[in-house]
MARTOR-964051 format. One record per residue (C-alpha): x negated, y, z negated. Coordinates in steps of 0.02 Angstrom, whole numbers, plus 50000, padded with zeros to 5 digits. Each point is the difference from the previous one (the first is absolute). Layout:
MARTOR-964051
XYZ/...
//
This chain:
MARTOR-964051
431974455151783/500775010349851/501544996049941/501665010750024/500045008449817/498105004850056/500445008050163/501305009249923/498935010049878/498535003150102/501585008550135/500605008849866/501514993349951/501044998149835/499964981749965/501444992349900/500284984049917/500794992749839/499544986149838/500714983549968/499734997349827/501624986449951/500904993950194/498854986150033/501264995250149/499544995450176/501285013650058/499005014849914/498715002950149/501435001250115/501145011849885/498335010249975/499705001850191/501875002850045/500055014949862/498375008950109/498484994249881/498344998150102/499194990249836/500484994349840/498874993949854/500434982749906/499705002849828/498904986849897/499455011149858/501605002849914/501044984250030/499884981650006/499894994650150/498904986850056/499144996750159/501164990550100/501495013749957/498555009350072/499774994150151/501674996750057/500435017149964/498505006050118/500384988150146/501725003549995/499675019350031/498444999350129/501044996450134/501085015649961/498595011350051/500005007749843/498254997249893/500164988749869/498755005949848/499634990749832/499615008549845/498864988549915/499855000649813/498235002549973/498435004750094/499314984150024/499284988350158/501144987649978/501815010449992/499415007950145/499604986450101/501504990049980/501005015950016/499375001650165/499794981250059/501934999049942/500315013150171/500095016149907/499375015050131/499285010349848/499684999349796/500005012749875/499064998549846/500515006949829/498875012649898/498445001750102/499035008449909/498375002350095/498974999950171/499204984849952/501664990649977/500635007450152/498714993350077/500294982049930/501835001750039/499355002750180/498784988350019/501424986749943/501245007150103/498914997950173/499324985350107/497985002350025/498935010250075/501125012049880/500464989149850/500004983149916/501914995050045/500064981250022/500214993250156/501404989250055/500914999150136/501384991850074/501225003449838/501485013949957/498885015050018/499734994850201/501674993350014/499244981750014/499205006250181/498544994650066/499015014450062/498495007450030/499285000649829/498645013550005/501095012050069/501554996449907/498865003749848/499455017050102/501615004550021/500714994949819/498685012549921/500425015050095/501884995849974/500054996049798/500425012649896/499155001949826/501115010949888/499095003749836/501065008349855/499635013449912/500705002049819/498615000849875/498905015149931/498544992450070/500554993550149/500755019650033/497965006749957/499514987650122/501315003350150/498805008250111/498664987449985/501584987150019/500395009650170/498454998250059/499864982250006/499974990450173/501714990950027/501055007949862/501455006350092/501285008549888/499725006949792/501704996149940/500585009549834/500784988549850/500835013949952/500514991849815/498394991249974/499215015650044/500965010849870/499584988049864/498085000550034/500385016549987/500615002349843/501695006650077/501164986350027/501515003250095/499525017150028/500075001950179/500435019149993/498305001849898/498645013250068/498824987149995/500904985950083/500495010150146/498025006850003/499784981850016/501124995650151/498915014650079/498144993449963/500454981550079/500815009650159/498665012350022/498704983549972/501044990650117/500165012750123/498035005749994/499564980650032/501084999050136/501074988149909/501945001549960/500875002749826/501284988149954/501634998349855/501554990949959/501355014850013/501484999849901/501225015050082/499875009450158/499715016149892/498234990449907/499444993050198/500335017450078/498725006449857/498724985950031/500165003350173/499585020549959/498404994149900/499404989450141/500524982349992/500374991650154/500684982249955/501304995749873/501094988149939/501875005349985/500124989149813/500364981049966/501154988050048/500804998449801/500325018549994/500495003850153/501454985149999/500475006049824/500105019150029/501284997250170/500924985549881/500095014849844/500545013750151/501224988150053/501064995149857/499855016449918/501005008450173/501214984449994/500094999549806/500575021050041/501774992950106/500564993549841/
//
């Protein structure tokens, strides 16, 4: 059993979600799935939050049908684990910068005979069911999604062999990070940058495996979509809430 965000990539279709980066509320799921979102990714690298902010967030949105990721803050056994036993569907992991540590990431991410996840059952990620155990860890492999980012020199040299790797589902560009392994920060216009964006498609695409990025405008997700990616996330919570607020005041500001 794979889960939704799955289906719809392997059918073909654009998939769409969003970040929450700073509205840890137990309304954000639900605003997320009204707006049309099929996933959106909690962020735990570049904020505060702790795990029980964490997990309410994610058990507040799984009953929305949309997917509830976590971005976990480093590639390690232990983020990933609780990431997942908190109820997130998915994790994506911050400058991967090899096969072997997309491997690892895997391995952590899945229940055996494909990983080393620990097993417990009976908690958030289950919904406190009891169940058949060996299957419900069948079916939670197939359905997890492992996102692994891309945004460092090496990790861009090693995109194919990151492609390649059993149960990495989507290479998702850090488009800033990227640019200042690079050498080129900011420089999203750059030759190279945009050759970029075309090697982790192409890698992606050749591995039968889906290109992924955090669009900012309709005009930079219509030209990720013409290179080849096929999931994106329409911004952040923060930005999005301040650029409408900005919009806003500046056409009411204008009647005066």
């Amino acid at each position: 059993m794979t889960g939704p965000i799955k289906q719809a990539l392997h059918s073909g279709e654009l998939v769409l979600g969003t970040f929450v980066f700073e509205f840890a509320t137990t309304g954000i799921g639900r605003l997320v799935a009204g707006a049309g979102a099929q996933f959106v990714i909690y962020d735990a690298e570049h904020t505060g939050w702790g795990w029980e902010t964490l997990g309410r967030v994610v058990a507040t949105t799984r009953p929305t049908g949309v997917e509830p990721y976590i971005r976990v803050p480093t590639a390690e056994r232990t983020q990933i684990s609780r990431a997942l036993d908190a109820g997130a569907r998915g994790i994506m992991v911050p400058m991967v910068d090899s096969a072997d540590q997309a491997r690892d990431v895997v391995r952590w991410a899945k229940y055996p005979p494909d990983g080393v996840r620990g097993a417990a059952f009976g908690v958030a990620h289950d919904d406190y069911a009891a169940t058949d155990n060996v299957a419900y860890m069948r079916d939670t492999n197939a359905r997890t999604m492992v996102i692994t980012q891309i945004e460092t020199v090496a990790g861009l040299e090693s995109v194919a062999e990151i492609a390649e790797v059993d149960g990495v589902d989507v290479l998702w560009v850090g488009h800033f990070d990227l640019t200042n392994s690079m050498g080129i920060p900011g420089q999203f216009d750059h030759p190279d940058y945009l050759g970029a964006l075309d090697r982790v498609a192409k890698a992606a695409r050749a591995a039968g495996k889906f290109a992924g990025f955090m669009a900012g405008s309709k005009e930079e997700a219509a030209m990720l979509v013409d290179r080849g990616f096929r999931i994106l996330a329409y911004g952040g919570d923060l930005w999005i809430y301040q650029a409408a607020l900005r919009t806003g005041l500046r056409e009411v500001r204008e009647l005066g």
